[in-house]
C-alpha positions in Angstrom: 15.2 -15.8 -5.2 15.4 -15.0 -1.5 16.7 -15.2 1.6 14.3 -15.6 4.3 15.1 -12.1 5.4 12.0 -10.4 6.3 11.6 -6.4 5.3 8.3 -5.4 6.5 5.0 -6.4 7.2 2.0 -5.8 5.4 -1.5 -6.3 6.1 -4.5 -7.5 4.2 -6.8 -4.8 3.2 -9.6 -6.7 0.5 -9.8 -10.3 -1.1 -11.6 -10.5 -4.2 -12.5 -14.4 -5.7 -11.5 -14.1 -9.4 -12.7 -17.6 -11.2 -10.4 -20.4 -9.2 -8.1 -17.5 -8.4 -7.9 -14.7 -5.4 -7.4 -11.4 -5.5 -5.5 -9.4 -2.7 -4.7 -5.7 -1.5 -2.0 -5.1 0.6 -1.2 -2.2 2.2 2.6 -2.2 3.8 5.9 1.1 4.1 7.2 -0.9 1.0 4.1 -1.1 -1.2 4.4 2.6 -2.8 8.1 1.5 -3.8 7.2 -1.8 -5.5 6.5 -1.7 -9.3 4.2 -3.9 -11.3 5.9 -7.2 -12.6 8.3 -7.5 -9.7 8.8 -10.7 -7.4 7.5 -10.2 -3.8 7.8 -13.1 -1.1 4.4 -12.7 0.6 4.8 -14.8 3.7 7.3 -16.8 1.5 5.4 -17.1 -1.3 6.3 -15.3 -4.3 3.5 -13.2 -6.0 3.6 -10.8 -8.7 2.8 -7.4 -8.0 0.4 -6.5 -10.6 -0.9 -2.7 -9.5 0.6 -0.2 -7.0 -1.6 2.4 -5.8 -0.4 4.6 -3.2 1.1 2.7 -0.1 -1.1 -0.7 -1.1 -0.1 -3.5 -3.8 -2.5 -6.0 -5.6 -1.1 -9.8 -6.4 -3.3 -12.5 -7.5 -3.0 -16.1 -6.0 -4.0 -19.2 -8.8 -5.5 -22.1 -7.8 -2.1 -24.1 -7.5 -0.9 -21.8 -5.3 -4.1 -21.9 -2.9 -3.9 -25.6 -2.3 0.2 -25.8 -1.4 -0.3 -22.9 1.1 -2.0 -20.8 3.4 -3.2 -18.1 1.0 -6.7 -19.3 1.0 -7.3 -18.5 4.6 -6.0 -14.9 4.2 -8.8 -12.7 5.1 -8.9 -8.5 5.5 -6.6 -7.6 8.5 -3.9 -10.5 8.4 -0.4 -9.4 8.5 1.7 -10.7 5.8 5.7 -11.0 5.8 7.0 -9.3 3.1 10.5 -9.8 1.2 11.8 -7.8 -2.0 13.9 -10.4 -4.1 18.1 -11.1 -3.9 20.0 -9.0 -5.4 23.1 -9.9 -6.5 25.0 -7.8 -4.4 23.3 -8.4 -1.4 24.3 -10.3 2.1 22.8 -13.8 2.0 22.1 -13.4 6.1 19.4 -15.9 5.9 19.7 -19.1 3.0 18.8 -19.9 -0.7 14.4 -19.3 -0.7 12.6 -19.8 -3.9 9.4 -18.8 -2.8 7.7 -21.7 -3.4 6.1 -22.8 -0.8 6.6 -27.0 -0.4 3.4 -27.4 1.9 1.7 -26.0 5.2 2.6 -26.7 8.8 0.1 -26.5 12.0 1.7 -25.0 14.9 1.1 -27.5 17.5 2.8 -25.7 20.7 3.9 -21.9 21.5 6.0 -21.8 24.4 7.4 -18.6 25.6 10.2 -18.4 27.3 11.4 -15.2 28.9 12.4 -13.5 25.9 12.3 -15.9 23.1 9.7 -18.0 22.0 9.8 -21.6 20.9 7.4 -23.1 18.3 6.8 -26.6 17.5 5.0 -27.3 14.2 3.5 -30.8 12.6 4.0 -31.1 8.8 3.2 -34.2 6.5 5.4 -36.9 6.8 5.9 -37.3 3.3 8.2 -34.2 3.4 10.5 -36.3 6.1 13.4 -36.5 4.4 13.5 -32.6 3.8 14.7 -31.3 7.0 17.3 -32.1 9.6 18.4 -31.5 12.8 20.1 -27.8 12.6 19.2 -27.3 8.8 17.5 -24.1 7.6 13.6 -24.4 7.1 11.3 -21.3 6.1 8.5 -20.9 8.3 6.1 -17.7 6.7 8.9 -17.0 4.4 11.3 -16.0 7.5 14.5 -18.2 7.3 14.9 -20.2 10.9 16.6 -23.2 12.0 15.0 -26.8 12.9 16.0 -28.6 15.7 14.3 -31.7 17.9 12.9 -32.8 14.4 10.8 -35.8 14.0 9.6 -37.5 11.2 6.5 -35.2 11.3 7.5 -32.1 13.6 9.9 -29.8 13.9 10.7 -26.9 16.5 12.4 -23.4 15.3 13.3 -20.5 18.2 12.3 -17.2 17.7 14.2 -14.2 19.2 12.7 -10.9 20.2 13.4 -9.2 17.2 11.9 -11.7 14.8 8.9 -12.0 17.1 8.6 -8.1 16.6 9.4 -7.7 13.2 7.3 -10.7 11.7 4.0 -12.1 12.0 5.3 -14.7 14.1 3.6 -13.0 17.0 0.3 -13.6 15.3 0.5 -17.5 14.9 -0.9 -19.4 17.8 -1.5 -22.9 18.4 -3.5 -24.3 15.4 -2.9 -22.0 13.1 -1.3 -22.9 9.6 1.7 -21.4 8.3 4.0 -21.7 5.1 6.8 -24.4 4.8 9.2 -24.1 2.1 12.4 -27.2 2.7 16.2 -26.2 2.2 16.3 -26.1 -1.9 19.8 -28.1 -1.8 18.5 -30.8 0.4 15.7 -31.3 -2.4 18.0 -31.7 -4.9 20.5 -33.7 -2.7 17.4 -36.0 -2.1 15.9 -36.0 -5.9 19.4 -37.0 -7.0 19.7 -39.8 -4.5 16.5 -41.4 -5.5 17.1 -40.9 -9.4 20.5 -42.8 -8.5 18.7 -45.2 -6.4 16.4 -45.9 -9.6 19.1 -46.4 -12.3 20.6 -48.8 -10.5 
């Protein structure tokens, strides 16, 4: 578990194809602290960090994870958002984030705007009834708010310190990122059309 919070950013130093799977090193400040079986939201996808070495991690990506998300464009020198998992004595300063990813987004617009940035970004349609006007949406694994959302878009605002602190500064138009809906919203949804069906 999560909160959309992100801690550092890492950077992509090999990929390795493993079968249907993918290999990755990671170098990041945090790496040298994590230990192997621990849950780390990698641009808010939770991996598991199988080897430390020095100031780099290794994680492995299986095939279900490669076709929900951007993992299988990663390439050597991509930053990576990185987040250690909830504790349960932390601050929940962003919302509830599983680390499982729902689908990918394309950014469709970038617009700065002296001293925040705004991004628009189209996702399947399918995913609609996910996200609402001034609900939480993770973009990359960093926790952000919708607003002016259509039934296929959706824009988020990013201030200076997130645009620092995160690959956000990386994404352009085009480029794909992570998209992982409000968790209770899912469940407020699944539970609306099980009712729906028992009727």
């Amino acid at each position: 578990m999560f909160t959309g919070i992100i801690e550092s950013v890492g950077s992509v130093i090999s990929v390795k194809d493993e079968g249907s799977n993918k290999q990755f090193w990671i170098t990041s400040p945090l790496s040298a602290g994590f230990k192997p079986d621990q849950s780390i939201a990698h641009n808010g996808v939770c991996l598991t960090v199988e080897t430390v070495k020095d100031n780099t991690h290794r994680v492995t990506a299986v095939q279900e994870t490669l076709q929900k998300t951007n993992i299988s464009e990663w390439k050597s020198g991509d930053y990576i958002n990185l987040e250690q998992c909830l504790t349960l004595n932390s601050r929940l300063d962003g919302h509830i984030v599983q680390g499982h990813a729902d689908t990918t987004a394309v950014c469709i617009e970038k617009e700065a705007l002296n001293g925040s940035w705004k991004y628009r970004f189209r996702f399947p349609e399918k995913f609609a009834p996910l996200i609402i006007e001034k609900g939480s949406v993770c973009v990359n694994g960093i926790s952000l708010t919708a607003f002016d959302v259509t039934s296929g878009s959706f824009a988020v605002a990013i201030i200076p310190y997130t645009y620092a602190h995160t690959n956000m500064q990386q994404v352009n138009k085009g480029d794909s990122v992570n998209i992982e809906f409000d968790m209770i919203g899912k469940y407020v949804v699944r539970g609306v059309e099980l009712g729906n069906r028992l009727k």
